[in-house]
Every structure is written in structure tokens, then in C-alpha cells.
N, CA, C and O atoms as CSV, one atom per row, in Angstrom:
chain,resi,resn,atom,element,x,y,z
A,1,UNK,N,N,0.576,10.301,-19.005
A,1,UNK,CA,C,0.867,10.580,-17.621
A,1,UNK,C,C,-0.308,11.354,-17.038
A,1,UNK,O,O,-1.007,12.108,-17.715
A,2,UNK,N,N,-0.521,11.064,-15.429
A,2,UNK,CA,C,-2.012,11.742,-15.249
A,2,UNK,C,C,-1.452,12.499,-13.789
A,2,UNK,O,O,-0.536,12.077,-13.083
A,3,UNK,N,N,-2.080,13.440,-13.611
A,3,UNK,CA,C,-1.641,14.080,-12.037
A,3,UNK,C,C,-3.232,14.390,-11.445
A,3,UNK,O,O,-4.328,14.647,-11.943
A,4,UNK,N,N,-2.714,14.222,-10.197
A,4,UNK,CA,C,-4.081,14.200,-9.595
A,4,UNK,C,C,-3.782,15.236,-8.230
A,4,UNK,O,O,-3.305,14.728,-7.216
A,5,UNK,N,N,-4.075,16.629,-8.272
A,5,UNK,CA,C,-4.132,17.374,-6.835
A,5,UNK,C,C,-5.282,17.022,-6.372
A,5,UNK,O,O,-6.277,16.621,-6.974
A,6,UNK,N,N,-5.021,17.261,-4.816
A,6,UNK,CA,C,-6.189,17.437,-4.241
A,6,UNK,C,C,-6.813,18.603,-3.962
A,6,UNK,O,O,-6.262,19.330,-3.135
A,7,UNK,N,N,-7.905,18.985,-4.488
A,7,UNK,CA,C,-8.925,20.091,-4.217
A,7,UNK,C,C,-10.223,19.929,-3.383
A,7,UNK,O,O,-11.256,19.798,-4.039
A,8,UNK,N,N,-10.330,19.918,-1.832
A,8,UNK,CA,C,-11.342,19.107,-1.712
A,8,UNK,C,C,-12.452,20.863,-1.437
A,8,UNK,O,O,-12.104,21.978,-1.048
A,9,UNK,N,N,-13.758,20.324,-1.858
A,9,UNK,CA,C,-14.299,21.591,-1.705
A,9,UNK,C,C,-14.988,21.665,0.127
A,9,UNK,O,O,-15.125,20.623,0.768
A,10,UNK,N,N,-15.336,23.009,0.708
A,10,UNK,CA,C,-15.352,22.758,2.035
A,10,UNK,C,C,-17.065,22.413,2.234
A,10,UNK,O,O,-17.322,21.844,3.295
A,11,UNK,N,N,-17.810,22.594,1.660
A,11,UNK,CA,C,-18.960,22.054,1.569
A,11,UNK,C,C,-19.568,21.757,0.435
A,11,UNK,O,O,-19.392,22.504,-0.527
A,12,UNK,N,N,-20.477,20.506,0.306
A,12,UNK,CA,C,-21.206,20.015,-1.246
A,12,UNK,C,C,-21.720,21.393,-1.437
A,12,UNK,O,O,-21.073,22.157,-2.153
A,13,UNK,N,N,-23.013,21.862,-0.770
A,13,UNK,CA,C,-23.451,23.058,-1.091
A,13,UNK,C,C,-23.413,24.079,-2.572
A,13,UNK,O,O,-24.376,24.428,-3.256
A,14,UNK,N,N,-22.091,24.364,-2.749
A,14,UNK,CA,C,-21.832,25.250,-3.901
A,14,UNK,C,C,-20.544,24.055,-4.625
A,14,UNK,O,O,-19.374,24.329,-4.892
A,15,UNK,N,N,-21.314,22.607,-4.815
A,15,UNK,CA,C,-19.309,22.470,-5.357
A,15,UNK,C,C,-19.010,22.078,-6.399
A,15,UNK,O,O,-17.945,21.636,-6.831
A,16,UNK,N,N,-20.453,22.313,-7.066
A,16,UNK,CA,C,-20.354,22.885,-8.564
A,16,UNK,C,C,-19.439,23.698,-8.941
A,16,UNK,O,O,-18.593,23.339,-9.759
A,17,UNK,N,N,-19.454,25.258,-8.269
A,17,UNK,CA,C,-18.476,26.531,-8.460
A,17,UNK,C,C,-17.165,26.102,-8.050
A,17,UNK,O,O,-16.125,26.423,-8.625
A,18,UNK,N,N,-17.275,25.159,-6.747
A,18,UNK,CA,C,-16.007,24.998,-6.460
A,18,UNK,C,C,-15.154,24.327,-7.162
A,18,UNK,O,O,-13.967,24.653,-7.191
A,19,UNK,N,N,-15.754,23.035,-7.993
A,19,UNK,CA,C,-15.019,22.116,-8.630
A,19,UNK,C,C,-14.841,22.990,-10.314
A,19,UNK,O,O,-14.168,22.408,-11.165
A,20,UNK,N,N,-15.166,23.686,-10.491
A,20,UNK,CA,C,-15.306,24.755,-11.975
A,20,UNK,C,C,-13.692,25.703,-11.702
A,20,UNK,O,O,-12.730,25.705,-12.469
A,21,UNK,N,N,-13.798,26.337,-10.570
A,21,UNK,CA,C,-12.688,26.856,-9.988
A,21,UNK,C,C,-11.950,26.250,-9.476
A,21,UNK,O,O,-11.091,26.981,-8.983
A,22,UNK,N,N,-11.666,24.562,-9.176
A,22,UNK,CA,C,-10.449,24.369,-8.847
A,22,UNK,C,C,-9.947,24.131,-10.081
A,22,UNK,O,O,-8.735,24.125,-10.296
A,23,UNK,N,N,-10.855,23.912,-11.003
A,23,UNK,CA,C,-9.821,22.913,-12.168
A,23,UNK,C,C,-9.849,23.819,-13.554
A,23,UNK,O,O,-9.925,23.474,-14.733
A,24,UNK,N,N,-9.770,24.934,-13.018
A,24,UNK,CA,C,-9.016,26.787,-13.317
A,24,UNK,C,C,-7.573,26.736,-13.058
A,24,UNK,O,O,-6.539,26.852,-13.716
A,25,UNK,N,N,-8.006,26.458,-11.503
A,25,UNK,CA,C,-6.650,26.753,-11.361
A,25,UNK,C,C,-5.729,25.843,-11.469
A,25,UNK,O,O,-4.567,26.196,-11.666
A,26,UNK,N,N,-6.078,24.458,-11.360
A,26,UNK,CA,C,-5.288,23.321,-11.672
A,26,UNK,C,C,-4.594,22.842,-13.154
A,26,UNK,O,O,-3.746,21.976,-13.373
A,27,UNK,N,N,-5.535,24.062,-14.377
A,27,UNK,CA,C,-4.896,24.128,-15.322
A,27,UNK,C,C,-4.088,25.302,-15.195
A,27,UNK,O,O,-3.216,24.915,-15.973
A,28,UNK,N,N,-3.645,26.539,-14.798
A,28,UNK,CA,C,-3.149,27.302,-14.394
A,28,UNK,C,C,-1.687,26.731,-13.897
A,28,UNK,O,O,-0.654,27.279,-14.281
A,29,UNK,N,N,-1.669,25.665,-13.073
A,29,UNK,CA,C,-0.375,25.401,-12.211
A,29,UNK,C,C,-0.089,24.299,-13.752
A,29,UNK,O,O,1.130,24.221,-13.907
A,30,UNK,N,N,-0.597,23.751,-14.494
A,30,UNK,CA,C,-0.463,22.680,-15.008
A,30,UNK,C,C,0.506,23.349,-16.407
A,30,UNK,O,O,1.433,22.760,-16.962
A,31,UNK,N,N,0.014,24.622,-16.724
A,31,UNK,CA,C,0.524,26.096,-17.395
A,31,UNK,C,C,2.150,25.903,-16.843
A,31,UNK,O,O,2.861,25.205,-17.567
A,32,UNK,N,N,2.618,26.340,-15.910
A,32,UNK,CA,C,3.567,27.003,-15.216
A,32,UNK,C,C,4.506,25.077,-15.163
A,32,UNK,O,O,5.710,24.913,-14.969
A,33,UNK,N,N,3.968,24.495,-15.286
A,33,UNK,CA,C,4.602,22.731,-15.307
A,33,UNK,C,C,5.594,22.516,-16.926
A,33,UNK,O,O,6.697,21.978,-17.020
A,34,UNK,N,N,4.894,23.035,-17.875
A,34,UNK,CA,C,5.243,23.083,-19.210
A,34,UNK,C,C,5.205,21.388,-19.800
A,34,UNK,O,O,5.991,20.805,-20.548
A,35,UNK,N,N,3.943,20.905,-19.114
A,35,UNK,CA,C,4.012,19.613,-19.974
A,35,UNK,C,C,2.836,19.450,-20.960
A,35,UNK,O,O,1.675,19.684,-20.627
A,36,UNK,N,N,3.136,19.109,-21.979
A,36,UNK,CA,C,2.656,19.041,-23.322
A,36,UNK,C,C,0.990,18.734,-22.841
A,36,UNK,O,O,0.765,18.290,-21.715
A,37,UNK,N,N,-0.060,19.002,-23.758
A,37,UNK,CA,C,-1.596,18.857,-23.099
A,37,UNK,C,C,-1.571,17.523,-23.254
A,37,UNK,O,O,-1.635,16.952,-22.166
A,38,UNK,N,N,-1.501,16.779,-24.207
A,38,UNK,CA,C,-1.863,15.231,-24.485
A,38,UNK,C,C,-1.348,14.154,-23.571
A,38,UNK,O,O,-1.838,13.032,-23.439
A,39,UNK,N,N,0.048,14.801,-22.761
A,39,UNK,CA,C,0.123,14.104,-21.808
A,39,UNK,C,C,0.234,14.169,-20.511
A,39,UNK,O,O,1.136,13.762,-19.779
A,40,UNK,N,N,-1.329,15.031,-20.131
A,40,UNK,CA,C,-1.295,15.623,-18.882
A,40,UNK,C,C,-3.254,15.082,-19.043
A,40,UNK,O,O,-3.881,14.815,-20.068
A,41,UNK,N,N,-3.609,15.093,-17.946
A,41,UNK,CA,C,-5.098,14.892,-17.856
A,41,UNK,C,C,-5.547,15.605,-16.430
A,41,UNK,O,O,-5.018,15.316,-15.356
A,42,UNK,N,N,-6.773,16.739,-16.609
A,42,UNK,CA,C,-7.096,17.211,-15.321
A,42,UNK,C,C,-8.411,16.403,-14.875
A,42,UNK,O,O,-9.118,15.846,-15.715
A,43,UNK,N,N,-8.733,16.370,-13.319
A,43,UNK,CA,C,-9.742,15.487,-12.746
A,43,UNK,C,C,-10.129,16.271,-11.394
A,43,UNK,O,O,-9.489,16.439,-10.357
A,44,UNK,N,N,-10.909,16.525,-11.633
A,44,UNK,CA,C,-11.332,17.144,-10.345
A,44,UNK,C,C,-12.670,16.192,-9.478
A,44,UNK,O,O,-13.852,16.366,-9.773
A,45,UNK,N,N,-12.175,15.102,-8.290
A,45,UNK,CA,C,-13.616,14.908,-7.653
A,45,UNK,C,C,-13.712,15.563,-6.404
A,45,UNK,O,O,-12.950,16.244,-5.718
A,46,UNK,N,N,-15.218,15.035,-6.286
A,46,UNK,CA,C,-15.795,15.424,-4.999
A,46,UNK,C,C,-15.942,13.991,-3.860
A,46,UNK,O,O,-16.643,12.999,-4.061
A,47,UNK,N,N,-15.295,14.184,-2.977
A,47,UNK,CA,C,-15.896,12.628,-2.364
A,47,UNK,C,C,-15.001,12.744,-1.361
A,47,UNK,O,O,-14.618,13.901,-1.185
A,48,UNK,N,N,-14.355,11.597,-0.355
A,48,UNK,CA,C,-13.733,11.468,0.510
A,48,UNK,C,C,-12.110,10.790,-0.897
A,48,UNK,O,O,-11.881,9.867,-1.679
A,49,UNK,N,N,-11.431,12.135,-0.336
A,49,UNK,CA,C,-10.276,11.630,-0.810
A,49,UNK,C,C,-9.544,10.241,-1.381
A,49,UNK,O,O,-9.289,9.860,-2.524
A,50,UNK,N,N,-9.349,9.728,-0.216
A,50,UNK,CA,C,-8.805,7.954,-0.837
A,50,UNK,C,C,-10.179,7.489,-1.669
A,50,UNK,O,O,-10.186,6.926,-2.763
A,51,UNK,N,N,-10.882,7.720,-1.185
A,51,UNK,CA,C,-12.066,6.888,-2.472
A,51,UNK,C,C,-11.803,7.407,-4.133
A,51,UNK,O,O,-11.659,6.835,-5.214
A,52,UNK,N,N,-11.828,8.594,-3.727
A,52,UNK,CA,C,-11.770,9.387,-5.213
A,52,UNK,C,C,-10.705,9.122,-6.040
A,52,UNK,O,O,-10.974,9.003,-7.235
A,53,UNK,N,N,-9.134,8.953,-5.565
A,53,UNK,CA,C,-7.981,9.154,-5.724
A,53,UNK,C,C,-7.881,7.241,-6.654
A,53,UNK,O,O,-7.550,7.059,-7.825
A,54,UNK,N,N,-8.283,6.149,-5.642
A,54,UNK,CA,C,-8.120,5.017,-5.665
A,54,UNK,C,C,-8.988,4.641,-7.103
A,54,UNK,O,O,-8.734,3.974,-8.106
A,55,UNK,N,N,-9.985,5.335,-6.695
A,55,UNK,CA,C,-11.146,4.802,-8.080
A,55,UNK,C,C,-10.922,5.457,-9.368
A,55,UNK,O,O,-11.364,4.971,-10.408
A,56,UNK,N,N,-10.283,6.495,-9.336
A,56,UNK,CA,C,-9.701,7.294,-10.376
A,56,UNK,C,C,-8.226,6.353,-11.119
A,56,UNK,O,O,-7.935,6.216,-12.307
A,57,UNK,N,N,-7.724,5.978,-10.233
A,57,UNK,CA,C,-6.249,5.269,-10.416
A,57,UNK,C,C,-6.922,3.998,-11.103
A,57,UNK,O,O,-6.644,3.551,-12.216
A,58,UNK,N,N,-7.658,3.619,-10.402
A,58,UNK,CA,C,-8.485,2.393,-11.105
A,58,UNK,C,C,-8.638,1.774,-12.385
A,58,UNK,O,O,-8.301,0.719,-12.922
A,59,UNK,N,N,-9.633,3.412,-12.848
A,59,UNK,CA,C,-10.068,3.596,-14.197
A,59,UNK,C,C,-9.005,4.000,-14.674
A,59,UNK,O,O,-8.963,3.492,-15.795
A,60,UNK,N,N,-8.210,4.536,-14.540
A,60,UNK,CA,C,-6.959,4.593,-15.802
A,60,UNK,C,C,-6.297,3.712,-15.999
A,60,UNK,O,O,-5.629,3.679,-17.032
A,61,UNK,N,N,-6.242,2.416,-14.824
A,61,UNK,CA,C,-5.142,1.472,-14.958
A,61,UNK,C,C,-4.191,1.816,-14.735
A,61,UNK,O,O,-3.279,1.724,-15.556
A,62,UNK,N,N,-4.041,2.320,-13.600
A,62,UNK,CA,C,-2.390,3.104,-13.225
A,62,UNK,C,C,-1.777,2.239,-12.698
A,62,UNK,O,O,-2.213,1.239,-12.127
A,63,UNK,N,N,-0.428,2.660,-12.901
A,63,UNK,CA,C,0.990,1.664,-12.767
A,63,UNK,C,C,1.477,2.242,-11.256
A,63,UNK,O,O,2.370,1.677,-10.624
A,64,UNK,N,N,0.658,3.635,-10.682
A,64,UNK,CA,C,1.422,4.043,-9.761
A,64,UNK,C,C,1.034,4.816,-9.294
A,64,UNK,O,O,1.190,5.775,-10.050
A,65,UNK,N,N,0.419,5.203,-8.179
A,65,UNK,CA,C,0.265,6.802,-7.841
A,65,UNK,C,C,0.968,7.451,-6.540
A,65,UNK,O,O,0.875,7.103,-5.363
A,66,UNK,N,N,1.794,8.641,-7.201
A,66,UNK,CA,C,2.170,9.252,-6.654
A,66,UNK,C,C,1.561,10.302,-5.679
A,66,UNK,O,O,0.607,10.939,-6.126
A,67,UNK,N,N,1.923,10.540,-4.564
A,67,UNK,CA,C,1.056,11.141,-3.428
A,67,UNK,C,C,2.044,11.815,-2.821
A,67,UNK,O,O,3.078,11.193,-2.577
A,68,UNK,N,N,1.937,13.300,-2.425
A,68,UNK,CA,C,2.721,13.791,-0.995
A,68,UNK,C,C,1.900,13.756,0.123
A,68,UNK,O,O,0.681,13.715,0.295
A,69,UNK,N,N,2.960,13.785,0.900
A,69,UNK,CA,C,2.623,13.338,2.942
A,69,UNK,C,C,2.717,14.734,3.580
A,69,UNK,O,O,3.823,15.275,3.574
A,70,UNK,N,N,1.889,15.239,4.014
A,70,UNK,CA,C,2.199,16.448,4.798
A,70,UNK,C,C,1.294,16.412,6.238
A,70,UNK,O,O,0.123,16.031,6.275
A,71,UNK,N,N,2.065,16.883,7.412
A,71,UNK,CA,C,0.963,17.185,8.688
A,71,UNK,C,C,0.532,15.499,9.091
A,71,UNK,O,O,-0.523,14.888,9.268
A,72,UNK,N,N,2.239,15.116,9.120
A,72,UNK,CA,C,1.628,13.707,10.075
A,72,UNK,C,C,1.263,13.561,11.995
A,72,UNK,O,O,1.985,14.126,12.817
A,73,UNK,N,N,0.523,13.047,12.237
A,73,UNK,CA,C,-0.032,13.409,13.776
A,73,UNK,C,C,0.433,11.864,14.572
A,73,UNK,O,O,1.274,11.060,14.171
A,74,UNK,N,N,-0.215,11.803,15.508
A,74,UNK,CA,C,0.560,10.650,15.999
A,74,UNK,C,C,-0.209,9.358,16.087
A,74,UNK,O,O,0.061,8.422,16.839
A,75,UNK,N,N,-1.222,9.427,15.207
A,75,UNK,CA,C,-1.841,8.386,14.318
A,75,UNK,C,C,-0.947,7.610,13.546
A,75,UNK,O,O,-0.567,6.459,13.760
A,76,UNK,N,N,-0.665,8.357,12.650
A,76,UNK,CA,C,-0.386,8.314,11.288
A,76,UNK,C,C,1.049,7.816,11.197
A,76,UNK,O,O,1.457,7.001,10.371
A,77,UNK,N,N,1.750,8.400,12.134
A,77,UNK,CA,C,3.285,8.370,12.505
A,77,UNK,C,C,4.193,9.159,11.461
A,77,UNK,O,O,4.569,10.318,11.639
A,78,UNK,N,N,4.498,8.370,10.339
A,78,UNK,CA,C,5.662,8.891,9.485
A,78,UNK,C,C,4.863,9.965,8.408
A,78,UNK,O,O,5.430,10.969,7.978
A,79,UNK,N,N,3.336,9.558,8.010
A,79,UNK,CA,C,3.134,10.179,6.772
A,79,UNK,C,C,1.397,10.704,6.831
A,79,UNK,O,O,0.751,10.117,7.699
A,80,UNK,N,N,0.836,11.450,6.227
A,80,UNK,CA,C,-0.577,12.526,6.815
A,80,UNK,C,C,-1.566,11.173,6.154
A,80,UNK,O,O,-1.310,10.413,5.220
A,81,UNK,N,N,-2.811,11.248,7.089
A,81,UNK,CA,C,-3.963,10.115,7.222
A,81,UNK,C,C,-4.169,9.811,5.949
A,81,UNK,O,O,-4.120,8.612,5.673
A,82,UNK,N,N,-4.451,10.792,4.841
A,82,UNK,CA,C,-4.730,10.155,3.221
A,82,UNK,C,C,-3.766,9.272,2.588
A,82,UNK,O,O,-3.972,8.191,2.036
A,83,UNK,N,N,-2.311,10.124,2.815
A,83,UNK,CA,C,-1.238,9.092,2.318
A,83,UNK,C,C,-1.284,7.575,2.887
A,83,UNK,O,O,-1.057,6.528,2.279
A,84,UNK,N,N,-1.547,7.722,3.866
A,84,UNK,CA,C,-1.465,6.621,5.023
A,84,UNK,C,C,-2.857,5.819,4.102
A,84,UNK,O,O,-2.530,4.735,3.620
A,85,UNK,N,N,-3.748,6.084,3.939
A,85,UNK,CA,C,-5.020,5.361,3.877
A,85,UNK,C,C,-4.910,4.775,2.347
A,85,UNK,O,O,-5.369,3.680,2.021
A,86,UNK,N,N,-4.171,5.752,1.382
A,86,UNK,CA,C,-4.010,5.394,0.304
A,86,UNK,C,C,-2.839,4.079,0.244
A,86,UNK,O,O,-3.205,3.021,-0.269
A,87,UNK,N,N,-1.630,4.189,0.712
A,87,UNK,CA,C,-0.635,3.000,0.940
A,87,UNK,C,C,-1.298,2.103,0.880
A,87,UNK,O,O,-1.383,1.302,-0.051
A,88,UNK,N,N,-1.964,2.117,2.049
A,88,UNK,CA,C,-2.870,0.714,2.887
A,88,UNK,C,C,-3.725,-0.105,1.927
A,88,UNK,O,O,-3.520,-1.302,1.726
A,89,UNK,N,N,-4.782,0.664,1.292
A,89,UNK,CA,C,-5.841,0.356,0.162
A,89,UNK,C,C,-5.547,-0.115,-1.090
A,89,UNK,O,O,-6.191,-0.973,-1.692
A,90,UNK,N,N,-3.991,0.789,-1.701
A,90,UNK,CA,C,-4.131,0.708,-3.104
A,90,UNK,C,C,-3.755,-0.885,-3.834
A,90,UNK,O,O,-3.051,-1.846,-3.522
A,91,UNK,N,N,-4.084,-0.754,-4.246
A,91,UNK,CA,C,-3.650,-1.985,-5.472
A,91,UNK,C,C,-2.323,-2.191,-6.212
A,91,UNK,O,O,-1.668,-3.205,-6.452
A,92,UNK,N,N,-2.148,-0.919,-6.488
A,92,UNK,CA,C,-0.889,-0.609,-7.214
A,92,UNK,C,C,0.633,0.281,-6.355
A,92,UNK,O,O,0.613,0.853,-5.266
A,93,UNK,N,N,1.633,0.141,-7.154
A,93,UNK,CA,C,2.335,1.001,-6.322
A,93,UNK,C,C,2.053,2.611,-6.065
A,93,UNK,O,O,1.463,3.440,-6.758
A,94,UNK,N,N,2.707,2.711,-4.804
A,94,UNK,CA,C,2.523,4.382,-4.159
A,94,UNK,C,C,3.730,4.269,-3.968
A,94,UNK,O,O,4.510,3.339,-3.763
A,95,UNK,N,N,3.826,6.201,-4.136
A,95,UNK,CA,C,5.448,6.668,-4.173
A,95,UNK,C,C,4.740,7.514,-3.318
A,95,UNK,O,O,3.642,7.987,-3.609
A,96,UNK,N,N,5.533,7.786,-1.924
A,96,UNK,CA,C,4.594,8.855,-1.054
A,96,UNK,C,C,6.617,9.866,-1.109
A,96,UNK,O,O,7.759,9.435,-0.949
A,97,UNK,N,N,5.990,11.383,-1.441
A,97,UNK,CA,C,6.959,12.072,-1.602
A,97,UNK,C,C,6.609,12.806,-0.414
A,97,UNK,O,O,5.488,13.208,-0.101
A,98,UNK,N,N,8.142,12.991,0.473
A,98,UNK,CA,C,7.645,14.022,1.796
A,98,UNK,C,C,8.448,15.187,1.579
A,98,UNK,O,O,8.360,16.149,2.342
């Protein structure tokens, strides 16, 4: 099983440090989850979200990726622009949790 947060850093600049420190803390929350290490995998990219998320799902051969929707605008309508962009793109199924 693989989980994928999003950490996006706010500029390339430093996102070396940033991507070192998100995926601190992403083992930290992953701690407080209580799921066994072997079937958990951490990933931290840098890039425009749906690219990262899609190409990641890719390479694992995923059956599914799960996504939450938050801060939909009146674009987007029901669910926030990434969820939305990810639906649209993916290959595989999406479970968008609101």
C-alpha cells in the first residue's frame, strides 16, 4: 500500500531542505498511522502536483489513487483544481474523499 501527501515546497530555491523536512514529517504522521513499514512507502516530489502524483501512480502500477478535495472555487465546482485535474488525467481509478 503506498500514500502519497502533498508537500509542495514554496520555492525550488531551498527544496532540497524542504523536501528533507517534509518527509520528516511525513514519517512522523506515518508514526501516529501505526501501519507496519513494509507496507507503507514515503515519496516526496517536487513538480506541479498532478504531474508528480500521476507519474508516481504510474511507476507503481497503481490500482487506485486516493486523493482529498478541499477549497473548491467556482471552476472546479464540486472538488479543489488538483483533485479535479487528477480525475480528468488519470488512468486508473480515483477515490476523491471530501
Amino acid at each position: 500500500m503506498h500514500f502519497v501527501w502533498e508537500l509542495a515546497p514554496e520555492s525550488q530555491q531551498d527544496s532540497e531542505e524542504r523536501s528533507r523536512v517534509a518527509l520528516e514529517l511525513l514519517k512522523e504522521i506515518i508514526k501516529k498511522v501505526n501501519i507496519p513499514k513494509g507496507q507503507i512507502t514515503c515519496k516526496i516530489g517536487i513538480g506541479p502536483t498532478k504531474e508528480e502524483i500521476l507519474s508516481y501512480a504510474s511507476d507503481i502500477d497503481a490500482d487506485l489513487i486516493l486523493i482529498g478535495s478541499h477549497s473548491p472555487n467556482s471552476t472546479s465546482y464540486l472538488l479543489g483544481s488538483t483533485a479535479t485535474s487528477i480525475v480528468r488525467h488519470a488512468k486508473m481509478t480515483v477515490l476523491v474523499a471530501r
